[in-house]
ChimeraX commands (.cxc) that place a marker at each C-alpha (Angstrom):
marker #1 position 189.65,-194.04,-31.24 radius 0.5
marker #1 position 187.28,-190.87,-30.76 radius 0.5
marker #1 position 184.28,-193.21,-31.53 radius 0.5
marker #1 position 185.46,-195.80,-28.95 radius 0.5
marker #1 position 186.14,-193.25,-25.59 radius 0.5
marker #1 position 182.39,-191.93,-27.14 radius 0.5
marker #1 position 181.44,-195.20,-26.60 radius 0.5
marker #1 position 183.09,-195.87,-23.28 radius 0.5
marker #1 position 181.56,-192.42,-22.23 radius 0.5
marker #1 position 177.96,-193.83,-22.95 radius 0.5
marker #1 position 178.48,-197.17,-21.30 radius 0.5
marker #1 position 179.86,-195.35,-17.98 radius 0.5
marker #1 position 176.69,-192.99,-17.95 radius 0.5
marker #1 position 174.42,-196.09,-18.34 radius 0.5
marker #1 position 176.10,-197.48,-16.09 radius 0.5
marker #1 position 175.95,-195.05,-13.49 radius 0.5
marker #1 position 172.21,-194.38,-14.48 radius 0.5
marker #1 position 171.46,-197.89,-13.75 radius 0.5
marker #1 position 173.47,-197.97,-10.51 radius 0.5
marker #1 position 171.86,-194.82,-9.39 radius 0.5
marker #1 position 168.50,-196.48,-10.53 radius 0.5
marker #1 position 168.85,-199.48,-8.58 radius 0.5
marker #1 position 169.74,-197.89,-5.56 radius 0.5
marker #1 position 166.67,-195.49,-5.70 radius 0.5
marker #1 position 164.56,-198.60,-6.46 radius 0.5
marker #1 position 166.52,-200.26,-3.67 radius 0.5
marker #1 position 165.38,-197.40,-1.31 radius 0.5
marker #1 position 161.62,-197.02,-3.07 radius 0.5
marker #1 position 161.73,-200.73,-1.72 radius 0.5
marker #1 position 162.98,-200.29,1.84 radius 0.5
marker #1 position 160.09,-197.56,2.25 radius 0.5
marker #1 position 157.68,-199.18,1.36 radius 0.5
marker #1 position 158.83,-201.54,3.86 radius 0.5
marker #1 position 159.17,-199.43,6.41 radius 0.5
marker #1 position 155.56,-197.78,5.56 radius 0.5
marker #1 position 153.49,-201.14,5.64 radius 0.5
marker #1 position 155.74,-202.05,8.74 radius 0.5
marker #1 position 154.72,-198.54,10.39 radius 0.5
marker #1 position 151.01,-199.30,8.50 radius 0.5
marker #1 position 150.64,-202.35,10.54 radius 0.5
marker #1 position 151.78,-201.13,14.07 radius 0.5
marker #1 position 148.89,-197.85,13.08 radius 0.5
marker #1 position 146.41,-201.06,12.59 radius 0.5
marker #1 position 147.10,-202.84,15.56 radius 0.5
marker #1 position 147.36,-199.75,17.55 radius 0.5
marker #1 position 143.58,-198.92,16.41 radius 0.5
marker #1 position 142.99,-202.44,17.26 radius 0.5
marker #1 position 143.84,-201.65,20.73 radius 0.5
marker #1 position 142.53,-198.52,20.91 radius 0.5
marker #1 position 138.96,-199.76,19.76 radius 0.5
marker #1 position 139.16,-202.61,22.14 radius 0.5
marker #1 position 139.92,-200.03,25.31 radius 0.5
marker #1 position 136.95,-198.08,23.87 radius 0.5
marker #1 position 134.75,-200.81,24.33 radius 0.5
marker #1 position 135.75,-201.64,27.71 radius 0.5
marker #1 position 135.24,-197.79,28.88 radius 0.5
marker #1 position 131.71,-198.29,27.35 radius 0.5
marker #1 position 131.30,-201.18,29.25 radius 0.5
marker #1 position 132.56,-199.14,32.63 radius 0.5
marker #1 position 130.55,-195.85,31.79 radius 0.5
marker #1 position 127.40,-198.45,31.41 radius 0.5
marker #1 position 128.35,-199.68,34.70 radius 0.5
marker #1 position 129.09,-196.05,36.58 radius 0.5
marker #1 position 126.04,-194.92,35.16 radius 0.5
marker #1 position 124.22,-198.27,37.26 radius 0.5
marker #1 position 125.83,-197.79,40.09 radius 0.5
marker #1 position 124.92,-194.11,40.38 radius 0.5
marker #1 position 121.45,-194.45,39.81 radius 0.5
marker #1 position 121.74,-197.67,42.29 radius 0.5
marker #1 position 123.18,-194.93,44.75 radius 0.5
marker #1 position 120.82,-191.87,44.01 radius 0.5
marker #1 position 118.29,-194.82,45.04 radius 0.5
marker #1 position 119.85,-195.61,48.20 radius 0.5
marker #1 position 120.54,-192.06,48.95 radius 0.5
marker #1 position 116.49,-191.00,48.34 radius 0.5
marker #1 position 116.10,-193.90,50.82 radius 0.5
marker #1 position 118.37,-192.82,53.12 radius 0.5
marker #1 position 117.10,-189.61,53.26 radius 0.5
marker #1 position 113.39,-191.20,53.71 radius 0.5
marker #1 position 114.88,-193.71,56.35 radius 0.5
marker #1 position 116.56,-190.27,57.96 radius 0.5
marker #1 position 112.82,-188.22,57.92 radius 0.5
marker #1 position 111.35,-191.07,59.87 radius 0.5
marker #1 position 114.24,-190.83,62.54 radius 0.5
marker #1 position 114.04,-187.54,62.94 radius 0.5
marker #1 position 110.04,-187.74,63.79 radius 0.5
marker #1 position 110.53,-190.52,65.73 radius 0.5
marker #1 position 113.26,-188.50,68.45 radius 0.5
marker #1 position 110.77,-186.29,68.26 radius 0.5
marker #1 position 108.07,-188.47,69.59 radius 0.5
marker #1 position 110.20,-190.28,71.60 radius 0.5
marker #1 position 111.39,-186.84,73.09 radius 0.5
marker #1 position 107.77,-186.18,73.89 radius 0.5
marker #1 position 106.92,-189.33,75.45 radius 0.5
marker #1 position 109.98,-189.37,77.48 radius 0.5
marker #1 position 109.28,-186.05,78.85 radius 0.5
marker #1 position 106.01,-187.09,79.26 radius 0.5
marker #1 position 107.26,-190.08,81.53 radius 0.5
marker #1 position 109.53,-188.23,83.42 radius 0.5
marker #1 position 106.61,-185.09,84.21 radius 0.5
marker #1 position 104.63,-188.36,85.56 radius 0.5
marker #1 position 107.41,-189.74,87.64 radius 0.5
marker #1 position 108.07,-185.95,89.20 radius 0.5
marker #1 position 111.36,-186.03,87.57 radius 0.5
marker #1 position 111.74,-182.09,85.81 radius 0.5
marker #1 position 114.12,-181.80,83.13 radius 0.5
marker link #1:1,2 radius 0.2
marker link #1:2,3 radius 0.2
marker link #1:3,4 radius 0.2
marker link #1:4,5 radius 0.2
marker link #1:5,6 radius 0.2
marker link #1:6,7 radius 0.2
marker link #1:7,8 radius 0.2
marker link #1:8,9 radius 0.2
marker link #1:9,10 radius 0.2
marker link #1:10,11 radius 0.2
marker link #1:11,12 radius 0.2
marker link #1:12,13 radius 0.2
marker link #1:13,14 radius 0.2
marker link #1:14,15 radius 0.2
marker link #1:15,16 radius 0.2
marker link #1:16,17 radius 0.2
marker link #1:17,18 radius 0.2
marker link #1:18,19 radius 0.2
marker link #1:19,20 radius 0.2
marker link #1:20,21 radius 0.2
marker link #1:21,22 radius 0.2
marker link #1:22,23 radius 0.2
marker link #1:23,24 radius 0.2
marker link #1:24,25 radius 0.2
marker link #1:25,26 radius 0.2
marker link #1:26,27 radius 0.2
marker link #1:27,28 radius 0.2
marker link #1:28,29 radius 0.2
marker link #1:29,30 radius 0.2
marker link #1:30,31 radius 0.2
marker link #1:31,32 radius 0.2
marker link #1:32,33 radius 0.2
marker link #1:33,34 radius 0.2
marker link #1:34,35 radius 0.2
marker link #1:35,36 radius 0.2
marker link #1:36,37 radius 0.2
marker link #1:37,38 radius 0.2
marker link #1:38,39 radius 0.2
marker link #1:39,40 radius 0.2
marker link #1:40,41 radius 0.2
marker link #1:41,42 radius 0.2
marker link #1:42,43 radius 0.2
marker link #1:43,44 radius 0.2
marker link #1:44,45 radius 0.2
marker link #1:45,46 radius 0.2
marker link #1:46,47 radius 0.2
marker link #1:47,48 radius 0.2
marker link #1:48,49 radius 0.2
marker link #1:49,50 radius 0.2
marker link #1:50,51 radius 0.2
marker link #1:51,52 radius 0.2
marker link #1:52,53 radius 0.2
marker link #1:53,54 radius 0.2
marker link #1:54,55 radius 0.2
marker link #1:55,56 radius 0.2
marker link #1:56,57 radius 0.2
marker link #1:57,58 radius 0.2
marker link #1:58,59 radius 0.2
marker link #1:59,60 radius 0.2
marker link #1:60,61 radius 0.2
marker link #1:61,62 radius 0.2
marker link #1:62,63 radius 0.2
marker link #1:63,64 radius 0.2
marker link #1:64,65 radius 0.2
marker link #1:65,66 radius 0.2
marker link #1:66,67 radius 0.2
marker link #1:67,68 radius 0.2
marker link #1:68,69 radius 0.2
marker link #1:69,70 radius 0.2
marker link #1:70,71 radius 0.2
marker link #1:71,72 radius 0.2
marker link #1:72,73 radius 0.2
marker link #1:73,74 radius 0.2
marker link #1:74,75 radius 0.2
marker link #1:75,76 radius 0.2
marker link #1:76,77 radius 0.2
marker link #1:77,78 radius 0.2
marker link #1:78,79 radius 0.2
marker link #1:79,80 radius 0.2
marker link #1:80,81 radius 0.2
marker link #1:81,82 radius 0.2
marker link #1:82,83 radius 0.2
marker link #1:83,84 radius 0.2
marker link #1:84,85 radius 0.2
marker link #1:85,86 radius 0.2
marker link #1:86,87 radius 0.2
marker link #1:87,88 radius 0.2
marker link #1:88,89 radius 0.2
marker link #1:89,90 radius 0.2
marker link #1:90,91 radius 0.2
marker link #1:91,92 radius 0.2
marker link #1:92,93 radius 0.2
marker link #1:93,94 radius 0.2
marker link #1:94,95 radius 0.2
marker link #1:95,96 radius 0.2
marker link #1:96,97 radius 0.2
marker link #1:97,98 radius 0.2
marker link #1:98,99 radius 0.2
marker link #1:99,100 radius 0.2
marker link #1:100,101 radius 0.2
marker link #1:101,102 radius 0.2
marker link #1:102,103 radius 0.2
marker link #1:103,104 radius 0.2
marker link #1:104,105 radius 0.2
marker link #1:105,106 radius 0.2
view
């Protein structure tokens, strides 16, 4: 009788080993799940991440265009704005020049 509860004793502890064994793997299992689930949302998230990268590029390359397209315009404004300036000034003269002729004083 001693050798048979002995016996029941060791087939209850392997059977709670192997319970508690396959319920660790069970869990083991459901990580690794969970990991290459959580691996694959990382991935695409790089995936749109690199994409957005490439269309900043693309906008920087553009800014960077458009401002030297503007420092352009502004150098010509300012040339466009030199030549106005002279030509008041000559226009200034001329008209006070016209109106000294027609006895008009200013």
């Amino acid at each position: 009788m001693g050798a048979h509860l002995r016996s029941d004793v060791v087939v209850s502890t392997l059977v709670t080993i192997t319970t508690k064994i396959d319920m660790m793997d069970t869990r083991l299992t459901q990580g690794q799940v969970r990991l290459e689930q959580g691996q694959a949302r990382l991935e695409q998230g790089l995936a749109r991440l690199e994409q957005d990268q490439a269309v900043l590029k693309t906008d920087v390359a553009e800014l960077k265009t458009d401002v030297a397209e503007l420092k352009t315009d502004v150098a010509e404004l300012k040339t466009g704005m030199a030549v106005v300036v002279d030509n008041v000034g000559l226009l200034n003269c001329k008209m006070n020049k016209l109106l000294a002729h027609m006895g008009v004083a200013e």
